[in-house]
C-alpha positions in Angstrom: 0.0 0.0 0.0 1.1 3.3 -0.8 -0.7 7.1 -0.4 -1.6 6.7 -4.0 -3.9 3.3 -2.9 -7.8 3.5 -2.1 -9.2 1.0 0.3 -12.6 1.5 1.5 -14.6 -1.4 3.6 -18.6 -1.4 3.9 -20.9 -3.8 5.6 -24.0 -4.4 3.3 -27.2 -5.5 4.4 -27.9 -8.0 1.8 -25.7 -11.5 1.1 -22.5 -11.6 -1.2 -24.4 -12.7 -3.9 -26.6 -9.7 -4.0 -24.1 -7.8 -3.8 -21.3 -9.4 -6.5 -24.2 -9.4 -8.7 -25.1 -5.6 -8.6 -21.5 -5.1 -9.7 -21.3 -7.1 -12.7 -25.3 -7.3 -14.3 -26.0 -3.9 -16.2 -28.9 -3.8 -15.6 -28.2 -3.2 -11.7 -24.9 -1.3 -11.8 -26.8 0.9 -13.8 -29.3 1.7 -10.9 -26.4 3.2 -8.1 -23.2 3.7 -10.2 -22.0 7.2 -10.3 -21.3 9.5 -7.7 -24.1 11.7 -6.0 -25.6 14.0 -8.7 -24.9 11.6 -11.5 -26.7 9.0 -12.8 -25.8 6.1 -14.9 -27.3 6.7 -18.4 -25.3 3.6 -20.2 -23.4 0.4 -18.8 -22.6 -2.3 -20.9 -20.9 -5.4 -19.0 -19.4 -8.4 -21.1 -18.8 -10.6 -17.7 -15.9 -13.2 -18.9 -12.0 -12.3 -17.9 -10.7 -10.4 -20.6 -14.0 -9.0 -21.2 -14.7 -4.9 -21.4 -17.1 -2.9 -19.0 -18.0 0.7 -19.9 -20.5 3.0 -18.3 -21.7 6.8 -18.9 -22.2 8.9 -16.3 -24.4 12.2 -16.0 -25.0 15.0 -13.7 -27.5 17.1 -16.2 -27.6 19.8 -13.9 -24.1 20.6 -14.3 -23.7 19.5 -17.7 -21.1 17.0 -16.8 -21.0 13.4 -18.9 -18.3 11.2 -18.3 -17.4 7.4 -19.7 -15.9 5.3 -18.3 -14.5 1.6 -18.4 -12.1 -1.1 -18.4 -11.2 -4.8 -18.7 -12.2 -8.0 -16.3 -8.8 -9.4 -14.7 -10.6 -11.8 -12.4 -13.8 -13.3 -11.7 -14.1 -15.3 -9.0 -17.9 -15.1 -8.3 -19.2 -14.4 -5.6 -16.1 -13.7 -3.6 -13.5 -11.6 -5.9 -13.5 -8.7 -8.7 -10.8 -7.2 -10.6 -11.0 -5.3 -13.4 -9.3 -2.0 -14.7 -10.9 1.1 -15.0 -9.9 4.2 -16.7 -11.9 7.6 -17.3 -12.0 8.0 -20.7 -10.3 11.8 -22.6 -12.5 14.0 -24.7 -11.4 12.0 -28.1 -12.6 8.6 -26.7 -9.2 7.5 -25.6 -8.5 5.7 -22.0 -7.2 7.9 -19.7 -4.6 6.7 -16.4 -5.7 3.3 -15.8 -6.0 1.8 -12.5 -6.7 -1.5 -11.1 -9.6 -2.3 -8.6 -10.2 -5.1 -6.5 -13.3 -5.7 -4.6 -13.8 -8.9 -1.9 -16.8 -9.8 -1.0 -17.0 -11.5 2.6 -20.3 -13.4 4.0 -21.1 -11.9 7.4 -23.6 -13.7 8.7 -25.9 -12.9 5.8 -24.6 -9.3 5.0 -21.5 -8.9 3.0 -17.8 -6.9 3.9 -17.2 -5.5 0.8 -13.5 -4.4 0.6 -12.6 -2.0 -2.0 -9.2 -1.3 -3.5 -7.8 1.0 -6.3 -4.5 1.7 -7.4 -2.2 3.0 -8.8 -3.6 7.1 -9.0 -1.8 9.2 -10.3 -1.9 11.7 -7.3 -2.9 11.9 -3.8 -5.8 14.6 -4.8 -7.2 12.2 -7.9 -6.7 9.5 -4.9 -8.8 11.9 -3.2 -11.3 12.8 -5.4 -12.2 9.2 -5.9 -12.5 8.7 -2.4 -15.5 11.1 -2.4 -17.0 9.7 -5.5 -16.8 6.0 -4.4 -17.9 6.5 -1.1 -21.6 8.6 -1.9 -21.4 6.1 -4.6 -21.5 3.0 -1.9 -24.4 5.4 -0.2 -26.4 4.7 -3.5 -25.2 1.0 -3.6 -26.6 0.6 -0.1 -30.1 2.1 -0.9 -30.0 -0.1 -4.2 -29.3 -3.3 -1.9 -31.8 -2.3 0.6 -34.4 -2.2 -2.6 -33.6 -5.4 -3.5 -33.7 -6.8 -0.7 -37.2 -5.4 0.7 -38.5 -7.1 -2.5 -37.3 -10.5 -2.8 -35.7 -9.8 -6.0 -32.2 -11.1 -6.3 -31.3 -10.1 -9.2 
């Protein structure tokens, strides 16, 4: 670990499962993923190692659309994800690519997600993600909570 590492833990009330598959169905990531004040307009998710994720993001009161996206280093359902994820430039090309991890941990029925990124760039675009993941958790917590209060598991 270094200062231009992420790691952020959250308990979820919902089981591993859930919770892998909100991350890697489009249909789901594109309910929560974004940061507060953007919503995902686009995700498109071809779940296989060596397969490509890419989302738009929004915040139309701003203005502000971003893509982003990657590749799938490891799938180890429902207990590991790794996959790269760069914010793409103005002309469509990938931007400083990082690496995240994500372990998923059964809890007695919830799940200890453990989120890591790395390598940034900086300790402010370290920072800066920081904020954006964590309100984006908040979202992935209410989309859980959804879920969950409906029986729908997918």
């Amino acid at each position: 670990m270094t200062d231009l590492d992420l790691t952020i833990t959250r308990v979820f009330d919902a089981p591993r499962e859930l919770v892998f598959e909100v991350w890697t169905n489009p249909d789901q990531l594109a309910k929560w993923f974004g940061p507060t004040g953007f919503t995902a307009e686009a995700c498109t998710v071809k779940l296989a190692e060596g397969g490509q994720w890419r989302a738009c993001i929004r915040n139309s009161a701003e203005g502000v659309e971003r893509w982003v996206g990657g590749v799938y280093h490891e799938i180890d359902r429902p207990a590991r994800l790794a996959f790269s994820f760069a914010w793409e430039e103005p002309k469509g090309t990938p931007g400083h690519d990082t690496l995240v991890t994500i372990t998923f941990d059964d809890r007695d029925g919830k799940t200890e997600m453990t989120f890591h990124q790395a390598i940034f760039e900086s300790v402010e675009d370290r920072d800066g993600h920081q904020d954006g993941w964590r309100s984006t958790f908040d979202d992935l917590n209410a989309c859980l909570a959804t879920l969950t209060n409906r029986g729908d598991n997918t």
